[in-house]
C-alpha positions as CSV (number, residue, x, y, z in Angstrom):
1,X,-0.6,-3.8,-8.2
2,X,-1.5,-0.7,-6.6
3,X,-1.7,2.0,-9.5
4,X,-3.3,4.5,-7.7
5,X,0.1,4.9,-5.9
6,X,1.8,4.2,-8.7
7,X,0.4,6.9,-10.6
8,X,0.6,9.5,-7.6
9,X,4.4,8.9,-7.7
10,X,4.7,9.3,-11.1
11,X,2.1,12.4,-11.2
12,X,5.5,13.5,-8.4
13,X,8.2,12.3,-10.7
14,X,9.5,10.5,-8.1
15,X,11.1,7.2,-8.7
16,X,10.5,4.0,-6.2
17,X,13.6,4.7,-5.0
18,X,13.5,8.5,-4.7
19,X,10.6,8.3,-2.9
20,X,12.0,5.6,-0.4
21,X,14.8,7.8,0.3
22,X,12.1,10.9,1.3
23,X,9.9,8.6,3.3
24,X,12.6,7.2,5.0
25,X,12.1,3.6,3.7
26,X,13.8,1.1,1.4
27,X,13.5,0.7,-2.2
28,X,12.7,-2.8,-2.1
29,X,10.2,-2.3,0.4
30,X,8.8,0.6,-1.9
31,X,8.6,-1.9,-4.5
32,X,7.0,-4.3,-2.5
33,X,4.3,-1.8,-1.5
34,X,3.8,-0.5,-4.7
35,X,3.1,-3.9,-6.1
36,X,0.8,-4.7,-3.1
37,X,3.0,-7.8,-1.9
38,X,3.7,-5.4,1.5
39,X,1.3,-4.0,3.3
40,X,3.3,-1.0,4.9
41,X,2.8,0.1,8.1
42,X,0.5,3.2,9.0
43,X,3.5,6.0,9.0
44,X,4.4,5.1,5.8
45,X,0.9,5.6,4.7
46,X,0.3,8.4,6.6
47,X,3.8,10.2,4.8
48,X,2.7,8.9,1.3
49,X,-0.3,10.6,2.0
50,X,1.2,14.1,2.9
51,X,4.1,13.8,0.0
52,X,1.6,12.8,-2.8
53,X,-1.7,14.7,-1.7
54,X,-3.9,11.7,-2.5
55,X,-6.1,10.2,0.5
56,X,-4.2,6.5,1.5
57,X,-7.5,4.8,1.2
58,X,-6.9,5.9,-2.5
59,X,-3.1,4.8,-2.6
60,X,-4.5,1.4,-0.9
61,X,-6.3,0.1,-3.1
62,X,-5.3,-2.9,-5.7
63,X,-6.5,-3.4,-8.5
64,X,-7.0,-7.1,-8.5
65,X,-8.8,-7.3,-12.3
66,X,-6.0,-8.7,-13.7
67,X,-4.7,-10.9,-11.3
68,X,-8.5,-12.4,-11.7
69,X,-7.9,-12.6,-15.6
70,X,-4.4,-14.1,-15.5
71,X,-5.3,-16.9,-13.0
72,X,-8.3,-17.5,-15.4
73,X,-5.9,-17.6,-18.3
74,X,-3.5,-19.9,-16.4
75,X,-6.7,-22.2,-16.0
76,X,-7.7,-22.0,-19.7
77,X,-11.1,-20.5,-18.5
78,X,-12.2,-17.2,-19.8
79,X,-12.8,-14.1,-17.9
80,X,-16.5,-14.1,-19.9
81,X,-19.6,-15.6,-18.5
């Protein structure tokens, strides 16, 4: 999940789909970026840059934390050492 991006957009009020439609791109793929499946070419970083005034190595990033604890917890090990 990227929710550096996702708080930008919210920080907008901009929906996924809302800010698709200004970008010029798909909800679906919007989701898909957004939840860091996609990795989105370079123009749409470039635009989500510009649109939500946050630097795209920013928007980028994922938060991978708690796909670490999950896949622990699916394992039965804990996240402790």
């Amino acid at each position: 999940m990227r929710t550096q991006l996702r708080k930008a957009r919210q920080d907008h009020c901009f929906t996924q789909a809302a800010l698709a439609a200004r970008i010029g791109i798909s909800a679906r793929m919007m989701r898909a970026i957004e939840s860091g499946t996609r990795t989105g070419s370079s123009w749409i970083w470039d635009t989500l840059e510009d649109i939500l005034g946050v630097p795209q190595r920013q928007l980028r990033e994922r938060h991978k934390a708690n796909i670490d604890n999950s896949l622990q917890e699916e394992d039965g090990h804990s996240s402790a050492i």
